[in-house]
TIBATI-931897 format. One line per 2 residues: their letters; for each residue x, y, z of N, C-alpha, C. Coordinates in steps of 0.001 Angstrom, whole numbers, plus 500000, padded with zeros to 6 digits. Example, Ala and Ser with C-alpha at 12.3 -4.5 7.8 and 13.67 -1.06 7.14 Angstrom:
! TIBATI-931897
AS	513190:494310:507800:512300:495500:507800:513200:496700:507800; 512850:497750:507080:513670:498940:507140:512900:500030:507870
//
This chain:
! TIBATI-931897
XX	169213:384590:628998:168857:385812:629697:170069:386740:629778; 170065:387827:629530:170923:388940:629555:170644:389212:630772
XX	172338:389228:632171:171940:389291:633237:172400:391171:633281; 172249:391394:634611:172256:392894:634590:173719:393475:634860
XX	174199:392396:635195:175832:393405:635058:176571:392561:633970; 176324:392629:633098:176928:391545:631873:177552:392889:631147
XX	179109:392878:631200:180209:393427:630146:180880:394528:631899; 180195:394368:632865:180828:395336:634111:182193:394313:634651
XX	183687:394918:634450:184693:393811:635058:184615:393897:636678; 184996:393210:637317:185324:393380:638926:186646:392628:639390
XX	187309:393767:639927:188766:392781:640244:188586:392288:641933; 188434:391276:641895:188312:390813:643663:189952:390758:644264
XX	190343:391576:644765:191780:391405:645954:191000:391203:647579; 190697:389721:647513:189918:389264:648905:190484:388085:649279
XX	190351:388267:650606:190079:386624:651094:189267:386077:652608; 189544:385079:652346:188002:384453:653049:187000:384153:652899
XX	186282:385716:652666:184683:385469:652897:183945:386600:652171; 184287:387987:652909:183525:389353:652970:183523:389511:651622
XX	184550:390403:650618:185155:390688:649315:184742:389140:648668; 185060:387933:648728:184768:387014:647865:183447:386758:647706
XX	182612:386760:648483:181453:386236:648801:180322:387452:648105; 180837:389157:647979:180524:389930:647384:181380:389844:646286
XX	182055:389330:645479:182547:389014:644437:181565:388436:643495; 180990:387021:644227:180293:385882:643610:178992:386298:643346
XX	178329:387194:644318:177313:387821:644168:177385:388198:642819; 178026:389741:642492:178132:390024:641745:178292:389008:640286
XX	179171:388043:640478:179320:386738:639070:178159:386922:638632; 177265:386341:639810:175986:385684:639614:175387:386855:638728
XX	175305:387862:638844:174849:389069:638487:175146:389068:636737; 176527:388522:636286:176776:388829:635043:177866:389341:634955
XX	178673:389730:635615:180013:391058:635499:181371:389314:635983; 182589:389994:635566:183847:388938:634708:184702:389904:636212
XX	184471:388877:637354:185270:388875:638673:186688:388148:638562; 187529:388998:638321:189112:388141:638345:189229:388206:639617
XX	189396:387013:640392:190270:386937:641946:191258:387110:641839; 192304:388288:642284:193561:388414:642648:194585:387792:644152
XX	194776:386708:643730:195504:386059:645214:196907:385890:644929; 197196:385543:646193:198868:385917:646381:199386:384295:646282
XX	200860:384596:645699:201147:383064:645222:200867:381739:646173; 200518:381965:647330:199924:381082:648213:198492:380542:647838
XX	197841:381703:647715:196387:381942:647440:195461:381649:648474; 194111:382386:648663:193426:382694:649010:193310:381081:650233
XX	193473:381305:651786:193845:380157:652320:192734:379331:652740; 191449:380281:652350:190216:378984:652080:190583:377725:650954
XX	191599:377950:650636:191892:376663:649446:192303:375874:650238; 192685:375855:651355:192834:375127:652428:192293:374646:653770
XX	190963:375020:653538:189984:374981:654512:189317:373339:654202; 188984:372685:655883:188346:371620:655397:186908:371970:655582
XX	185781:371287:655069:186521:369315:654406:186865:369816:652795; 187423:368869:652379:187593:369115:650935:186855:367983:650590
XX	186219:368389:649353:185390:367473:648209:186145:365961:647680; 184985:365278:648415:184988:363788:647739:186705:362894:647883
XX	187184:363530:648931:188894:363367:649198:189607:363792:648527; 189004:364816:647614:190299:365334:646599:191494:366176:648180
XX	191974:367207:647333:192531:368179:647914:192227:369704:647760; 190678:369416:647264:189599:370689:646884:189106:371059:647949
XX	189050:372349:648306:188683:372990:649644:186922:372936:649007; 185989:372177:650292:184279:372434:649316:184286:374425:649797
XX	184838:374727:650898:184434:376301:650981:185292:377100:649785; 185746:376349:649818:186283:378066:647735:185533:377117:646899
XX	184904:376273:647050:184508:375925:645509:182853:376765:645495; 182433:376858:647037:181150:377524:646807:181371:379153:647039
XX	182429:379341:647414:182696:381122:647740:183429:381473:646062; 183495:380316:645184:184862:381411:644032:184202:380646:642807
XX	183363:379900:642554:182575:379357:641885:182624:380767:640345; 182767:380273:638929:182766:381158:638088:183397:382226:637891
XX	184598:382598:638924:185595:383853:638602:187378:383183:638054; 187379:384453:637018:188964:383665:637326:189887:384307:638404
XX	190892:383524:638175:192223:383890:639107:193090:383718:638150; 193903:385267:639125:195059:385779:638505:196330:385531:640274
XX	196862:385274:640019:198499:384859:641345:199124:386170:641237; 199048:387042:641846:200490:387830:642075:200813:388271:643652
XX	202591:388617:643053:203177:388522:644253:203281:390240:644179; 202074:390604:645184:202318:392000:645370:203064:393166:646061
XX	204548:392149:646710:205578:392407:647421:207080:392600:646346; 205964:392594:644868:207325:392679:643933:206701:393807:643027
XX	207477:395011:642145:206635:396445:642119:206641:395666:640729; 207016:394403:639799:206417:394604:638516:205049:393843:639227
XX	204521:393164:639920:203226:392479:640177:202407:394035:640734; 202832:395204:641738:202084:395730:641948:201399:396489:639949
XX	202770:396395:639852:202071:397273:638158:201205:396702:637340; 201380:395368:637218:200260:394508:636808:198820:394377:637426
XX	198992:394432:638575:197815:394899:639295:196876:396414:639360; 197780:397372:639038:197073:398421:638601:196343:398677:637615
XX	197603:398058:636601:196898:397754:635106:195932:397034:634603; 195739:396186:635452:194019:395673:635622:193310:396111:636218
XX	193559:396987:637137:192173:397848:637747:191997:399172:636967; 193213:399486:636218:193114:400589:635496:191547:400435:633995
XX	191154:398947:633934:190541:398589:633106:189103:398347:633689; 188871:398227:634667:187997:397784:635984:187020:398512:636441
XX	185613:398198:636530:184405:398603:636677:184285:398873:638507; 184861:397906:638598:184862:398004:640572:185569:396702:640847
XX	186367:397546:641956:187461:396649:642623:186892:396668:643966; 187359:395252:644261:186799:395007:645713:188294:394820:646795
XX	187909:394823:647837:188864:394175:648975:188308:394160:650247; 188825:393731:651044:188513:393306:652772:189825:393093:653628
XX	190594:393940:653267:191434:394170:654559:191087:395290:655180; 192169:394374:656596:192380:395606:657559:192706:397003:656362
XX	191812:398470:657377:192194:399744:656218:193444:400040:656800; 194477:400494:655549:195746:400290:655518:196771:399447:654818
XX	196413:398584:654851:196597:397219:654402:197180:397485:652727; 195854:397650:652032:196129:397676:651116:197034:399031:650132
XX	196901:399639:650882:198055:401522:651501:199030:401121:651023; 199427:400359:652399:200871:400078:652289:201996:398817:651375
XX	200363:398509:650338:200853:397744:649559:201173:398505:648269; 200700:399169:648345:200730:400270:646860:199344:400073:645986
XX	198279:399434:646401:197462:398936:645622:196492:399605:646156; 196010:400141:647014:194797:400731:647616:193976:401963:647087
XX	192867:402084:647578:192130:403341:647167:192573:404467:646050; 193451:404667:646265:194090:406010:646018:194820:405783:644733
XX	195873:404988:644907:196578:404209:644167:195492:404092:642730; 194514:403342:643393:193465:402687:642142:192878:403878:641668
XX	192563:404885:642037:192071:406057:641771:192890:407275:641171; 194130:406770:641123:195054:407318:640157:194988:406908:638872
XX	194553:405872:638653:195037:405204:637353:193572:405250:636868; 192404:405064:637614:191227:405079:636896:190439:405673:637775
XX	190534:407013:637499:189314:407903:638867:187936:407497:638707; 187460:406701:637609:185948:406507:637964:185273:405167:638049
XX	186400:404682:639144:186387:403199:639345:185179:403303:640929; 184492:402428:641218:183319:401903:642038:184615:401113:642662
XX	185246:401803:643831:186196:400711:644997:185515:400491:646132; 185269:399230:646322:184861:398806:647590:185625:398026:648795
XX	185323:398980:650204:185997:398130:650858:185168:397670:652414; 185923:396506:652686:184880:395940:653323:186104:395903:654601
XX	185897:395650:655737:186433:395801:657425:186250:395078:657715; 186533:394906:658952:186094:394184:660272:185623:395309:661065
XX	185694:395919:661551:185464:397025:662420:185109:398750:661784; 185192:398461:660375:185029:399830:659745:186482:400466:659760
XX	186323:401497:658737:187021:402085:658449:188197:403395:659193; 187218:403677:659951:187975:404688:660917:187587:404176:662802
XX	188049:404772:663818:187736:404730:664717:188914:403918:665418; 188898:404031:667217:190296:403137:668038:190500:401934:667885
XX	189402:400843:667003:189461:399604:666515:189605:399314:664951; 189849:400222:664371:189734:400371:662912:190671:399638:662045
XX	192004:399680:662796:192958:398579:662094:193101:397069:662947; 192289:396868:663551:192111:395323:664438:191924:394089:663381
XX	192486:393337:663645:192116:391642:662572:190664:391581:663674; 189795:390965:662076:188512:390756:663001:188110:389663:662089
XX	187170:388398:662228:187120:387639:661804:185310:387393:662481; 184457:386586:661414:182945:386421:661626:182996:386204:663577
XX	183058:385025:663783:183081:384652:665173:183361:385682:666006; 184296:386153:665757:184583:387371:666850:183665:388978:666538
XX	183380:389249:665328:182021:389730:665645:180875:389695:666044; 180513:388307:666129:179445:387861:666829:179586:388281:667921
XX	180977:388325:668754:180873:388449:670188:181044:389305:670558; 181495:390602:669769:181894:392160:669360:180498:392843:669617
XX	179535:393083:668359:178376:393383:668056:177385:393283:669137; 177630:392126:669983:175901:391746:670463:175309:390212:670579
XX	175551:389870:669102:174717:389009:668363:174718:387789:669179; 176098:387293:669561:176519:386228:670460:175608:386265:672197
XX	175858:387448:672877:174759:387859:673749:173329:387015:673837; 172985:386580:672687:171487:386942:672879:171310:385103:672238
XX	172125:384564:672050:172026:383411:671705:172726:382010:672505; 171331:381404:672734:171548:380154:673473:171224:380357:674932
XX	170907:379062:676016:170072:379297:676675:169900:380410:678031; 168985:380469:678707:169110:382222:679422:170152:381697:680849
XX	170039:380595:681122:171337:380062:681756:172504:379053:681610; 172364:379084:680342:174051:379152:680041:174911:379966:679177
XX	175891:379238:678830:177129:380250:677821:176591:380687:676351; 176965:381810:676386:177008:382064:674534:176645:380935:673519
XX	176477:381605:672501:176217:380177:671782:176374:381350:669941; 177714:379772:669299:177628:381153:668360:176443:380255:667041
XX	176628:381486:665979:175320:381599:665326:176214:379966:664444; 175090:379990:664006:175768:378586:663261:176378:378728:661561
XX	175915:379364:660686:176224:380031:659739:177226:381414:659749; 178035:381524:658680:178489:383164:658493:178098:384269:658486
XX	177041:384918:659018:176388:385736:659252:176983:387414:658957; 177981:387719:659468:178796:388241:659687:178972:389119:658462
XX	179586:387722:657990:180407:388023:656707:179471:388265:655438; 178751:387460:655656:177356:387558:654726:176338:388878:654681
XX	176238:389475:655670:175506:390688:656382:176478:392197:655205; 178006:391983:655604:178978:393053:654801:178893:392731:653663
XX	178883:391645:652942:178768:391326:651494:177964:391491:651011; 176682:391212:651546:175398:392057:650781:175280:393329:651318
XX	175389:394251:652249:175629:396036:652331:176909:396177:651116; 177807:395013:650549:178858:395630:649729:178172:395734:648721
XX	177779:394832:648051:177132:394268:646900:175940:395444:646410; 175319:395504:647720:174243:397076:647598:174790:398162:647371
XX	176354:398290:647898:176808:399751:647461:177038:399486:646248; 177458:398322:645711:178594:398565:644559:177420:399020:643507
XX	176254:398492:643755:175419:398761:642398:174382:399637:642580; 174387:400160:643616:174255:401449:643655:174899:402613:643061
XX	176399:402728:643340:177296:403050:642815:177430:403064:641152; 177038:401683:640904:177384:401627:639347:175625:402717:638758
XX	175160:402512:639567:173342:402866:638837:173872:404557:638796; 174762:405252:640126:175487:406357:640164:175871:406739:638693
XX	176899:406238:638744:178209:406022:637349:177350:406409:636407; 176433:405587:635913:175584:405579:634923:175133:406754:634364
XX	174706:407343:635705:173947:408807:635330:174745:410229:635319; 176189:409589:636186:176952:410972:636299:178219:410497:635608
XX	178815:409619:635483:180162:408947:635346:181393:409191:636792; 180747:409670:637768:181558:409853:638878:182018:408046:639427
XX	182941:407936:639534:183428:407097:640783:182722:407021:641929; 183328:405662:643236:182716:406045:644217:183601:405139:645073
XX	183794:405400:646161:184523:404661:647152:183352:404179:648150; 183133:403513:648112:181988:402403:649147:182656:401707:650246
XX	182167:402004:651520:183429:401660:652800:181697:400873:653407; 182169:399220:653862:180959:398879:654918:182049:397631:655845
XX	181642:397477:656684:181823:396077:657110:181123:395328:658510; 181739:394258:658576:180939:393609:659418:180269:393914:660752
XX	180915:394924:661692:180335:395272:662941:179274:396386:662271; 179185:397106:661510:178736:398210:660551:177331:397036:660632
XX	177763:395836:659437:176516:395225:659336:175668:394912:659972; 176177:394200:661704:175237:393801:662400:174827:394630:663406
XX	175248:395546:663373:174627:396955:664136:172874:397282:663512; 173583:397420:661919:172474:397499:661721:171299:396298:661235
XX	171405:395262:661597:170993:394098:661174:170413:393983:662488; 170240:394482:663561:169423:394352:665024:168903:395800:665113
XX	168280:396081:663950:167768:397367:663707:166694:397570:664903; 166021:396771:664953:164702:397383:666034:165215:396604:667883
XX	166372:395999:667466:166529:395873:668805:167193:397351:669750; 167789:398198:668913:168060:399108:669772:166713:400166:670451
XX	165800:400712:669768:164794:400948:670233:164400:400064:671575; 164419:399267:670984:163901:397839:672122:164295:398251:673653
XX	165607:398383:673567:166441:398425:674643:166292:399350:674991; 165896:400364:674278:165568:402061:674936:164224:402069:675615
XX	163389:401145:675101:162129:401149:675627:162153:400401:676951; 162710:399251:677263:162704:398472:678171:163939:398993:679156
XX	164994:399587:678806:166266:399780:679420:166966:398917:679795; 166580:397850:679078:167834:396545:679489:168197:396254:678140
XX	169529:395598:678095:169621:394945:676840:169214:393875:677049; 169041:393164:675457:167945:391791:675049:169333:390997:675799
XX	168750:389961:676282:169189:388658:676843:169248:387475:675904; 170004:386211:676404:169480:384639:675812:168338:384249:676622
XX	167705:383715:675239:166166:383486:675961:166062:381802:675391; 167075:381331:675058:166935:379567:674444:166189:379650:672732
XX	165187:379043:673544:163847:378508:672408:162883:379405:672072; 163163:380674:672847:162118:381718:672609:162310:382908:672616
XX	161186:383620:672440:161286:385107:671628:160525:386205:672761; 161757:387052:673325:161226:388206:674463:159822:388558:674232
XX	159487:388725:672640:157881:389796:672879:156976:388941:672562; 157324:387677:671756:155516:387095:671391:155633:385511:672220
XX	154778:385101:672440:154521:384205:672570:153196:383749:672583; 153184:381979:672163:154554:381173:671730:154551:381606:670445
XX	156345:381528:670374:157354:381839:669329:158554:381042:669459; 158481:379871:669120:159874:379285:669722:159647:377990:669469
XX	160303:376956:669999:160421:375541:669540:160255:374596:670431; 159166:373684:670322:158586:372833:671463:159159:371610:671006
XX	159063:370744:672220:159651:369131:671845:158823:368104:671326; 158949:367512:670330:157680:366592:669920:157909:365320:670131
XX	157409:364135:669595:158146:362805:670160:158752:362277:669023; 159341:362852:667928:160338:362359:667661:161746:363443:667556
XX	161162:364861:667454:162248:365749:667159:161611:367235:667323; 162132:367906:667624:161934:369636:667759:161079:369947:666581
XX	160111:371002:667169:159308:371844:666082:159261:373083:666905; 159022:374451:665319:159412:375459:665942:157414:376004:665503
XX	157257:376779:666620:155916:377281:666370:155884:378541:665965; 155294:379997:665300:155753:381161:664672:154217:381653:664820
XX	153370:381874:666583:152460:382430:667086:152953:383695:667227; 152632:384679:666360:153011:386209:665920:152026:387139:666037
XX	150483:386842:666109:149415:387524:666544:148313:386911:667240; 147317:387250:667648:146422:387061:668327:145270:386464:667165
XX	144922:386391:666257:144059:385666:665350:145094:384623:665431; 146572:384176:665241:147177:382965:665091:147392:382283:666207
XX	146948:383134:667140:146968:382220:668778:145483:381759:668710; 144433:382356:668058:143102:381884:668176:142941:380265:666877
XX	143695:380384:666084:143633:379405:665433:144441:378055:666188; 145769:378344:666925:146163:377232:667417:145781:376721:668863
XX	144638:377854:668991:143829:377346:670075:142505:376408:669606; 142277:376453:668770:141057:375426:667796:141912:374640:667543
XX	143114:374440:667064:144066:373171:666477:144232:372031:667972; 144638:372606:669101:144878:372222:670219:143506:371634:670844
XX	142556:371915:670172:141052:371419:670865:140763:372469:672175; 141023:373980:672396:140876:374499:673144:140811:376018:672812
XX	139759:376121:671860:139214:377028:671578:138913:378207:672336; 138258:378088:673934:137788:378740:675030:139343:379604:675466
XX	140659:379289:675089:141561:379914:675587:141810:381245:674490; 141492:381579:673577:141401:382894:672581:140677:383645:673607
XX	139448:383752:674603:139016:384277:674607:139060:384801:676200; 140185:383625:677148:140743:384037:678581:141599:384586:678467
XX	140904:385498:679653:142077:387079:679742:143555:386651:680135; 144141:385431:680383:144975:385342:680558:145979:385040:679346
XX	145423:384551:678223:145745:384151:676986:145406:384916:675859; 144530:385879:675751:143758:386223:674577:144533:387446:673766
XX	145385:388320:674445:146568:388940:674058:147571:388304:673980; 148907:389291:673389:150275:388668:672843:150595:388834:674747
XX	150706:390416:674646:151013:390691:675812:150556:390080:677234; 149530:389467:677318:149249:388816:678540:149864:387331:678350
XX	150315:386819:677150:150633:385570:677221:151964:386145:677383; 152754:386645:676681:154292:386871:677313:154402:387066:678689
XX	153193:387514:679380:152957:387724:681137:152946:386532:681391; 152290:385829:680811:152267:384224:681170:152999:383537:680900
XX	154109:383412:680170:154897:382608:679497:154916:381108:679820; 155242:381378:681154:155357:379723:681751:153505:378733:681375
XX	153222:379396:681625:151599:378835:681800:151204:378661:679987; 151404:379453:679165:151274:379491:677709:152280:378215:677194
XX	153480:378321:677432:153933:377152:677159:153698:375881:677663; 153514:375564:678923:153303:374441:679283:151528:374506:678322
XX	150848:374993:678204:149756:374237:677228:149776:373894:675825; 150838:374265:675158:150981:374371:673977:152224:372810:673914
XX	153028:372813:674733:154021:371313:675556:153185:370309:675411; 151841:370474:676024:151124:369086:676454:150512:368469:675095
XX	150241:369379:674431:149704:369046:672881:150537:368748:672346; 151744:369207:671671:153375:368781:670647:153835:367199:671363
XX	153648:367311:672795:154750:366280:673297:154018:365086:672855; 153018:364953:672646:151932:363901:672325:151969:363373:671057
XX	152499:364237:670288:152488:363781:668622:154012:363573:667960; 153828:363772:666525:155142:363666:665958:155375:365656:665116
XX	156555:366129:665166:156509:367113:664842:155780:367700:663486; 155758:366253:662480:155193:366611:661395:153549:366454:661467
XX	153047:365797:662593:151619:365715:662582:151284:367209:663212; 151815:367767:663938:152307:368992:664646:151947:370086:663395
XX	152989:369790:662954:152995:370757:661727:152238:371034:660422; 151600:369932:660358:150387:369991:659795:149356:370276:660089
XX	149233:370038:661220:147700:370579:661643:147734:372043:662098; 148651:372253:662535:148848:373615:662602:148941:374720:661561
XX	149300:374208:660109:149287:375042:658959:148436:374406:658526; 147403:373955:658420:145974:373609:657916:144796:374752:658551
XX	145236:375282:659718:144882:376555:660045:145656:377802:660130; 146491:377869:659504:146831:379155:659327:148340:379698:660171
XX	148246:378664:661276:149962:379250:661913:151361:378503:661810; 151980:379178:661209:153150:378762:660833:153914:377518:661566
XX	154213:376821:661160:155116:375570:661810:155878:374744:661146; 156844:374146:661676:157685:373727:661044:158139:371988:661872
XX	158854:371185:661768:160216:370405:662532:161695:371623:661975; 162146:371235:662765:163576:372045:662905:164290:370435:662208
XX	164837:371242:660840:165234:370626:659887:166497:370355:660216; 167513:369304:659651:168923:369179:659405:169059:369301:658218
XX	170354:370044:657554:170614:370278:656049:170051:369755:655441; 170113:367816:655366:169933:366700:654079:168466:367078:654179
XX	167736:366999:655434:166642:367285:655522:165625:368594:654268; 166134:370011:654669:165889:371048:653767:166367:370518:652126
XX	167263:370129:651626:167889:369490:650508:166908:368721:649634; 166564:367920:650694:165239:366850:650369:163808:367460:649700
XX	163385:368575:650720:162246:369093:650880:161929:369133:649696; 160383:369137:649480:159263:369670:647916:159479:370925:647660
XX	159451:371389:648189:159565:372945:648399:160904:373591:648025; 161894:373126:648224:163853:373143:647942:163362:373004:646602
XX	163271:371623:646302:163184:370885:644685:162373:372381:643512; 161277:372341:644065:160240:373166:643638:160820:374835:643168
XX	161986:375141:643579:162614:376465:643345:164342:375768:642701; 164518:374189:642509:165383:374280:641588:166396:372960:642146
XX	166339:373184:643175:167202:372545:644077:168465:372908:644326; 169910:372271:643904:170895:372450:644450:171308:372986:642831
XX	172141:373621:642760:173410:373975:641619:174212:373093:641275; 174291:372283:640647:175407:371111:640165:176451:371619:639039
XX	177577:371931:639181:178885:372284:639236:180312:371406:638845; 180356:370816:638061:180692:370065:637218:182488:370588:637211
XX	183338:370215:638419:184952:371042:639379:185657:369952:638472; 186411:370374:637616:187621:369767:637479:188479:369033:637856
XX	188965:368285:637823:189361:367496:638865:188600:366711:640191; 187669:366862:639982:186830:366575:641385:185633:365828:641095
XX	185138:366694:639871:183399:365736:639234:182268:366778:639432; 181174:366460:639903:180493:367041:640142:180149:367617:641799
XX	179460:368595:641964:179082:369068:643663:178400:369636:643753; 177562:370067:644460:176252:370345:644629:176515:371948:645377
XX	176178:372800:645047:176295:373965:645438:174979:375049:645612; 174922:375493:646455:173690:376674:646861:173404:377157:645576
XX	171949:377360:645322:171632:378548:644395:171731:379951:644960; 172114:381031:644094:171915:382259:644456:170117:382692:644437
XX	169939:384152:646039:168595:383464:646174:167363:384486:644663; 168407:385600:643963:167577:386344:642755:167189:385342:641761
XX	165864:385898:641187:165177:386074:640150:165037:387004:639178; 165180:386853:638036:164801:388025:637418:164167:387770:636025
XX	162921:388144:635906:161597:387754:634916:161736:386088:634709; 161624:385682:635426:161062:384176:635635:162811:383193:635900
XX	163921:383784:635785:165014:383195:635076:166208:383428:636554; 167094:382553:637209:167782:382791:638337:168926:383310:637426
XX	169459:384586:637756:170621:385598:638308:172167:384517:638676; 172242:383447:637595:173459:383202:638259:174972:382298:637334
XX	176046:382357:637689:176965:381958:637194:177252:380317:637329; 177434:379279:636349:177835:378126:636274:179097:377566:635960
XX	179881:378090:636493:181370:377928:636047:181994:377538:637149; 182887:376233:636877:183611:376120:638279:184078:376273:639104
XX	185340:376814:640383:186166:377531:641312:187613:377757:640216; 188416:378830:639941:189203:378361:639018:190375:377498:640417
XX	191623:377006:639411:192841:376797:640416:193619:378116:640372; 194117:377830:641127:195054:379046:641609:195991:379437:640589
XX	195849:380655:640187:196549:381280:639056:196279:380488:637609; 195071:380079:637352:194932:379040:636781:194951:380332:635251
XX	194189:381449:635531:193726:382454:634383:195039:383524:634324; 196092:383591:635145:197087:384529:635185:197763:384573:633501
XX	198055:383854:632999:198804:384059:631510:197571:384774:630608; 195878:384032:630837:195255:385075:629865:194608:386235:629980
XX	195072:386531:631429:194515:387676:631880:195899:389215:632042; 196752:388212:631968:197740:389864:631393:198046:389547:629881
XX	197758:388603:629534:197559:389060:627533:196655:389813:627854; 195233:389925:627852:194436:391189:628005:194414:392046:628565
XX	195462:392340:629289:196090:393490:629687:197378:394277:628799; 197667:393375:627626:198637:394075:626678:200063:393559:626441
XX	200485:392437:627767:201605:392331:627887:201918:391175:626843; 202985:391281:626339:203393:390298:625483:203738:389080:625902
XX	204081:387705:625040:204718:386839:625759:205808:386921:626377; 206881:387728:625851:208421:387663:626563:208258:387981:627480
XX	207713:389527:627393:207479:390103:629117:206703:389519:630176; 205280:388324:629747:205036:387254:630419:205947:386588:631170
XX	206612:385309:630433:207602:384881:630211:208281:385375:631803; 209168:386990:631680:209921:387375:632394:209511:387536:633389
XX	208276:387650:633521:207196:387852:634887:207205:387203:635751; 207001:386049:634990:207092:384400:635544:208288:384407:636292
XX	209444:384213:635304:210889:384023:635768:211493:384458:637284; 210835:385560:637199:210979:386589:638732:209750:386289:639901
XX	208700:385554:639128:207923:384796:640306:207004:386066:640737; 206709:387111:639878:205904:388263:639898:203947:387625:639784
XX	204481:386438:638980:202838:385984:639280:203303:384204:639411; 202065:384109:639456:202214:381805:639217:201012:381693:637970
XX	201072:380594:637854:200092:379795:636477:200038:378356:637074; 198900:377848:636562:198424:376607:636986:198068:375975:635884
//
């Protein structure tokens, strides 16, 4: 399959998460992502657990999966020149620092837009680009608690509770990923450049899109509500006798079906139950009837009988659990990734399609500076001047 950004380069100067994670996207896409890290490198290479006891970080092997890496030390002006000179070649350059950052490295916006004005630069924040928080270190977790998001999660009397996944970071990487190829679909038709600015508080602002209305309508902000959901009920997760199931009663025909599932048909049609809105009036009374039925069974007898008529249900899965599933298998299963040094590992699929065929890259995490010698030959430089590069510690090789 000819993927859709196949022959587009992307230079990734990221780390962590935001910029890499919209890096990989893009791989998956088809386009030749060089990671640019600093002779340390990118310090998820040091994040645990690492794979199978190597000294392989498993988070860069699933965030850097199929790009190479290039090492430079961008505190030395022949590495900043080498670095230009690859973006000077470059379809879209990414990054995720603090703005400034990359300013005062000599490598930033401007810089890159000297050497190739119709480069697609993207940059990704913590806090966005301008404003009294604009140059702040911000990191996923602490947007959670920035934004909102943290607020509204875990139970209505107790503490915060953070989200369990990267959210955050994941939220800016796909708004990046949307600009960048937007941008390029731009390019296409005009050949203009484009500077694309998003990041994470940006993202989850707008990622609680209808909660602000919400709050205008009600005049409170949304609360922690545990196991359940302010407007419908039930919407939320009852206890079964061997493990949690979550129920996904979203209208009034799906409250009338899990009122026939429950053997209590006659409640679709009491005014105390027969709306969304009178059961959210009821809450306490709606749940305790929907309790007395789950607590009695097993979540999967639960869950079957309940999607044998029509309303959504589930058990509240653990990873190995989802991994396992018919349904996982049935779309492909896991990505097996065949790491150097390490063997094989099982890695997320990316979630595109395109005409029957998945959107994605099979190539391992490289090592650190592992591509630096063949990636400034294709930039022009000879061996000696390699060579001398080295000598001065302007880049590393692996």
């Amino acid at each position: 399959m000819q993927k859709p950004l196949e022959g587009i380069k992307v230079v990734e100067l990221g780390i962590v998460l935001a910029a890499p994670y919209c890096g990989l996207l893009l791989s998956d896409l088809g386009a030749d992502v060089i990671k640019v890290e600093s002779p340390e490198g990118d310090e998820t290479r040091r994040y645990l657990p690492f794979v199978k006891g190597s000294e392989f970080s498993s988070f860069s092997a699933a965030i850097n999966r199929s790009k190479r890496s290039i090492s430079l030390d961008l505190k030395k002006p022949e590495a900043v020149e080498a670095y230009l000179k690859l973006c000077e070649g470059a379809d879209v350059v990414l990054e995720n620092f603090r703005p400034g950052v990359s300013d005062r490295l000599g490598v930033g916006p401007e810089a890159v837009k000297a050497v190739n004005p119709d480069v697609v630069y993207c940059a990704i924040s913590g806090f966005g680009h301008k404003g009294p928080r604009a140059g702040d270190a911000a990191m996923d977790f602490f947007i959670q608690a920035f934004s909102g998001q943290m607020s509204m999660i875990g139970h209505e009397d107790g503490p915060p509770a953070r989200i369990g996944g990267p959210m955050m970071d994941i939220t800016a990487s796909l708004h990046g990923a949307l600009g960048v190829v937007a941008s390029l679909f731009k390019h296409g038709r005009t050949g203009a450049g484009s500077l694309v600015q998003t990041s994470l508080l940006e993202g989850q602002i707008a990622s609680l899109c209808y909660m602000w209305p919400a709050m205008q309508a009600t005049g409170q902000p949304p609360g922690r509500m545990g196991r359940g959901h302010p407007n419908f009920c039930p919407y939320q997760t009852f206890e079964a006798k061997d493990t949690d199931i979550a129920i996904a009663c979203l209208n009034d025909r799906m409250f009338r079906n899990l009122a026939k599932t429950i053997g209590q048909p006659e409640l679709a049609d009491d005014p105390n139950f027969a709306t969304n809105a009178k059961r959210v009036e009821n809450r306490p009374e709606t749940e305790a009837i929907v309790e007395a039925y789950v607590s009695q069974r097993t979540a999967e007898e639960v869950a079957a009988a309940l999607r044998e008529n029509g309303v959504p249900a589930t058990p509240v899965n653990t990873l190995d659990r989802v991994r396992a599933d018919p349904q996982v298998e049935a779309l492909g299963g896991m990505l097996t990734i065949d790491q150097p040094e390490v063997g094989e590992i099982e890695l997320a699929h990316q979630a595109l399609w395109f005409d029957g065929e998945r959107a994605e890259a099979e190539g391992p995490a490289p090592k650190l500076g592992e591509h630096s010698r063949e990636i400034l030959r294709e930039l022009g430089y000879s061996e000696a001047v390699i060579d001398s590069l080295r000598k001065i510690k302007a880049f590393i090789e692996t």
